[in-house]
C-alpha positions as CSV (number, residue, x, y, z in Angstrom):
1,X,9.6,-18.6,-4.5
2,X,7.4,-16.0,-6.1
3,X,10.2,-13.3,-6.4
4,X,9.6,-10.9,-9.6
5,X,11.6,-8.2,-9.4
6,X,12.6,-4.5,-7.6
7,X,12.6,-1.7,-9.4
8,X,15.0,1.8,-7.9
9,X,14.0,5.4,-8.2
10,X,15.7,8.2,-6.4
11,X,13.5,11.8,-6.4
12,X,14.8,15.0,-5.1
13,X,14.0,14.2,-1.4
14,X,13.8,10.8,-1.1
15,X,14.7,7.0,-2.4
16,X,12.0,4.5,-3.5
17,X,12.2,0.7,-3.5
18,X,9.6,-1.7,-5.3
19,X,9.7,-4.9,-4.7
20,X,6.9,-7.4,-6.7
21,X,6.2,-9.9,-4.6
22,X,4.2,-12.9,-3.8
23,X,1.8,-15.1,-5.3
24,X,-0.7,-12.2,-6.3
25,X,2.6,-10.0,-7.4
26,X,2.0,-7.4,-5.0
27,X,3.6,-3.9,-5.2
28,X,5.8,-3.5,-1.7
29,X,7.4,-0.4,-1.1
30,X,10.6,1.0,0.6
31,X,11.0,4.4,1.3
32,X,14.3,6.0,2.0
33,X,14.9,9.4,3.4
34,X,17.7,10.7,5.5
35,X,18.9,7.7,6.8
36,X,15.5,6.5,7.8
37,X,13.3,3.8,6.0
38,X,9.8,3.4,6.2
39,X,8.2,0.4,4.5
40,X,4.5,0.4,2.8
41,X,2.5,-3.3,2.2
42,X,5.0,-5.6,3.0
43,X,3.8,-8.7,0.8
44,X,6.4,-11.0,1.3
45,X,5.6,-14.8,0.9
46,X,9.2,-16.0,1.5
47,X,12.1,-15.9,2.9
48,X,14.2,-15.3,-0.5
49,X,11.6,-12.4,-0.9
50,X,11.9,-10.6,2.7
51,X,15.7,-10.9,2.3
52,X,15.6,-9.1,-0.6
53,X,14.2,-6.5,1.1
54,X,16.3,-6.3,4.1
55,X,19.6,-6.5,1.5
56,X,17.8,-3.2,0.6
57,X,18.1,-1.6,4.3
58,X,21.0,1.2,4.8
59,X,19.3,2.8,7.8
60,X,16.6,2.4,10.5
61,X,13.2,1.2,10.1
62,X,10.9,3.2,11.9
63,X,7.5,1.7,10.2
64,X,5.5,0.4,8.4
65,X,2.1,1.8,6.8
66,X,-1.2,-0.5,5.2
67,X,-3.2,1.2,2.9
68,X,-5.2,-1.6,3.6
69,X,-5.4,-4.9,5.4
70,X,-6.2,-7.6,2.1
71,X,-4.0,-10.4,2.3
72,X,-1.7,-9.6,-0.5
73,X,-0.5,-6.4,1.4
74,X,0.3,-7.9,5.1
75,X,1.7,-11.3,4.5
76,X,5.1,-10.4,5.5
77,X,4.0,-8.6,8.0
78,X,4.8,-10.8,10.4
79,X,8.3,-11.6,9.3
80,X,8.9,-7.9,9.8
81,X,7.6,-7.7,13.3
82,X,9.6,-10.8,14.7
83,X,12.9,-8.8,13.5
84,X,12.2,-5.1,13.9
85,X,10.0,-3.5,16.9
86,X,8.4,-0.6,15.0
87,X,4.8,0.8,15.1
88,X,2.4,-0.4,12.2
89,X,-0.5,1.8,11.3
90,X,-3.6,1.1,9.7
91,X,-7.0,3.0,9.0
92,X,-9.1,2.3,11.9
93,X,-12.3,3.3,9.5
94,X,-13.8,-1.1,9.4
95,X,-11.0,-3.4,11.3
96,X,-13.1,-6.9,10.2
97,X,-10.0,-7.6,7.5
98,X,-7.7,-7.5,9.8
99,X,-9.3,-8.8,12.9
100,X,-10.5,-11.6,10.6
101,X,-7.0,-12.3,8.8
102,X,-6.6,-15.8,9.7
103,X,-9.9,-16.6,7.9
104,X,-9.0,-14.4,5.0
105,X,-6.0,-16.6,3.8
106,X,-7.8,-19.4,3.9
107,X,-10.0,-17.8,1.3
108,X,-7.0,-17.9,-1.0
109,X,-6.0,-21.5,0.2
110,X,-3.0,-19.7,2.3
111,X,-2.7,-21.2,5.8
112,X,-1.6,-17.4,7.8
113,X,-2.5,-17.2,11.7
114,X,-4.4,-14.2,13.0
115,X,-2.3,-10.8,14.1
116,X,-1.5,-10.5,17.9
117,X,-1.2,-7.0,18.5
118,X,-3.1,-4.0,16.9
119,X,-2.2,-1.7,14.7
120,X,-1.9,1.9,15.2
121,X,-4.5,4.2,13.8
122,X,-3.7,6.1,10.5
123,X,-6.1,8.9,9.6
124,X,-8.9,9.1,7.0
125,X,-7.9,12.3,6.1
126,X,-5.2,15.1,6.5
127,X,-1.6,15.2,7.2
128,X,0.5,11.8,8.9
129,X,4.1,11.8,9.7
130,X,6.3,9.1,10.7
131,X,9.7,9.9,11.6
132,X,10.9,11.7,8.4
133,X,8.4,10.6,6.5
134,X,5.6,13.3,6.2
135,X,2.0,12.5,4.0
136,X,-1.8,13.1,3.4
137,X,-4.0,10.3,4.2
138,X,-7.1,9.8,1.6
139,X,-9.2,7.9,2.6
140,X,-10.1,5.9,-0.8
141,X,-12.7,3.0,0.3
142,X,-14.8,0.5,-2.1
143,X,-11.9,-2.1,-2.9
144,X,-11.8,-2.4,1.0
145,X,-13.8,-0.9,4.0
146,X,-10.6,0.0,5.6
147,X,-8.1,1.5,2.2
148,X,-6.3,4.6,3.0
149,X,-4.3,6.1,-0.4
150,X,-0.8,8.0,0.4
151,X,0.1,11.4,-1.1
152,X,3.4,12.5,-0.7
153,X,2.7,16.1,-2.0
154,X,6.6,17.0,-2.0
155,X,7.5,14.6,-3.9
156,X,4.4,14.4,-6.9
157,X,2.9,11.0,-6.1
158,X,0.5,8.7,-4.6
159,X,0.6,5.5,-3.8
160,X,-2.7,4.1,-3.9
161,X,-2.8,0.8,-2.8
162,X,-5.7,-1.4,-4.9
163,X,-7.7,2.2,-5.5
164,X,-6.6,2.5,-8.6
165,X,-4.6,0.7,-11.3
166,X,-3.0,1.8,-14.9
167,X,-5.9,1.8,-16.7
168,X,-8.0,-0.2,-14.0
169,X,-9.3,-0.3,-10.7
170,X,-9.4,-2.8,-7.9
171,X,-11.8,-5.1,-7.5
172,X,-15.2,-4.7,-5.7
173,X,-16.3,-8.1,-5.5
174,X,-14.6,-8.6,-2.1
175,X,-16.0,-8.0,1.8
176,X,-17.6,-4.4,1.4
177,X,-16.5,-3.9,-2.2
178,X,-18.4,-1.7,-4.0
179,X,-17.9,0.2,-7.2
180,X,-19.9,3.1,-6.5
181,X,-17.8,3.9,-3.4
182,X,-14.5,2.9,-5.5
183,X,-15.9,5.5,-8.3
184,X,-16.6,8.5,-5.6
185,X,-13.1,7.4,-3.8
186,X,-11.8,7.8,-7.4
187,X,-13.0,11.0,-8.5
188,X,-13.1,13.1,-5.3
189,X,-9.9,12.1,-3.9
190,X,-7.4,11.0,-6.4
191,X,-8.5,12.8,-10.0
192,X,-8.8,16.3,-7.9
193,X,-4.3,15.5,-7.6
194,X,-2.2,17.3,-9.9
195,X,-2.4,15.9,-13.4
196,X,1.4,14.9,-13.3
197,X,1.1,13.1,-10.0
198,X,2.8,10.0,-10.1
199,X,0.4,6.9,-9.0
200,X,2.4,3.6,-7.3
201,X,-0.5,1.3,-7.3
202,X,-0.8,-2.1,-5.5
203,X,-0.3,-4.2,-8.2
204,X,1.2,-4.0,-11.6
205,X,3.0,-0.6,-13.2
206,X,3.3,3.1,-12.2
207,X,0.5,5.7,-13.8
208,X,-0.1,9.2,-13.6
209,X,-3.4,10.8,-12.6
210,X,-3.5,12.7,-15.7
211,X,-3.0,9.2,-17.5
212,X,-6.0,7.8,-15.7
213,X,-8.1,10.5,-16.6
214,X,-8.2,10.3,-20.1
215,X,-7.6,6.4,-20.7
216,X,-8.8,4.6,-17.5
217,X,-11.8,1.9,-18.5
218,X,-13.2,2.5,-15.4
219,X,-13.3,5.5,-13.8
220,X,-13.2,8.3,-16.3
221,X,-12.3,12.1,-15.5
């Protein structure tokens, strides 16, 4: 059981769930608006994890969204599928990841079968909605071919996937990682967002883009 914790924040418009997950503690998030729920990386590993999250569900699931299709973020994807029919959607920018997930896991030593259906496409740029659930798609590659980072403009954050950490980055070591794209991604898409934007990243603790600016090792401003 790799269960870490959940963390609660309710904004103006909406509710957010976190949920740190699995064996690479991965950043899952529940979003909760007007009786709807739409779920973001679901990284579950177990079954004491993915109940947890459904403990956490007050209204209708009407889907989830990949900002990208490492291991980390879908493993509970199929958990989710066998109990709820709702669209998933995924950048259609480079599909190897996730037409290749089978052979992914083992890479970690995890034994996870390939997908059987495909994924909707989400955008590599401008305004997505699903259901009540409205956002702008950036497209934010060089962790992964396929990375898509969500701005919910409304409500003053992002949440960027393995873009971009507190104070670090994701890797670039992986398939098609590459720090120069990572560093462009960086700069022209998230540093141009407010200064207080709030950044949810993939792993670890929240940031803001004004934060990362001045103190990120990485990728300065």
């Amino acid at each position: 059981m790799y269960l870490i914790g959940t963390s609660f924040f309710y904004f103006r418009h909406m509710e957010l769930h976190i949920f740190e997950v699995g064996p690479f503690m991965e950043n899952t998030y529940l979003l909760t608006k007007d009786g709807q729920h739409l779920l973001i990386d679901p990284g579950f590993s177990s079954a004491t994890e993915y109940q947890e999250f459904e403990e956490k569900l007050t209204g209708e699931l009407v889907g989830v969204v990949l900002t990208h299709a490492h291991v980390d973020h879908v493993m509970g994807l199929s958990r989710v599928k066998n109990d709820y029919d709702v669209p998933v959607y995924l950048s259609d920018e480079d599909r190897f990841l996730w037409d290749n997930f089978g052979s992914q896991a083992q890479m970690f030593g995890l034994r996870q079968p390939d997908f059987n259906f495909t994924p909707k496409a989400l955008p590599s740029g401008g305004d997505f909605t699903v259901g009540n659930f409205e956002f702008e798609c950036l497209y934010t590659p060089g962790h992964s071919p396929d990375h898509i980072s969500l701005y919910f403009k409304e409500e003053q954050w992002v949440i960027a996937g393995d873009a971009l950490f507190k104070e670090s980055i994701g890797r670039t070591d992986l398939y098609k990682g590459n720090f120069e794209v990572l560093e462009k991604s960086i700069k022209e898409k998230l540093y141009v967002l407010p200064e207080e934007t709030k950044v949810y990243p993939g792993h670890g603790p929240a940031t803001t883009i004004g934060h990362e600016k001045k103190h990120n090792g990485f990728v300065k401003g």
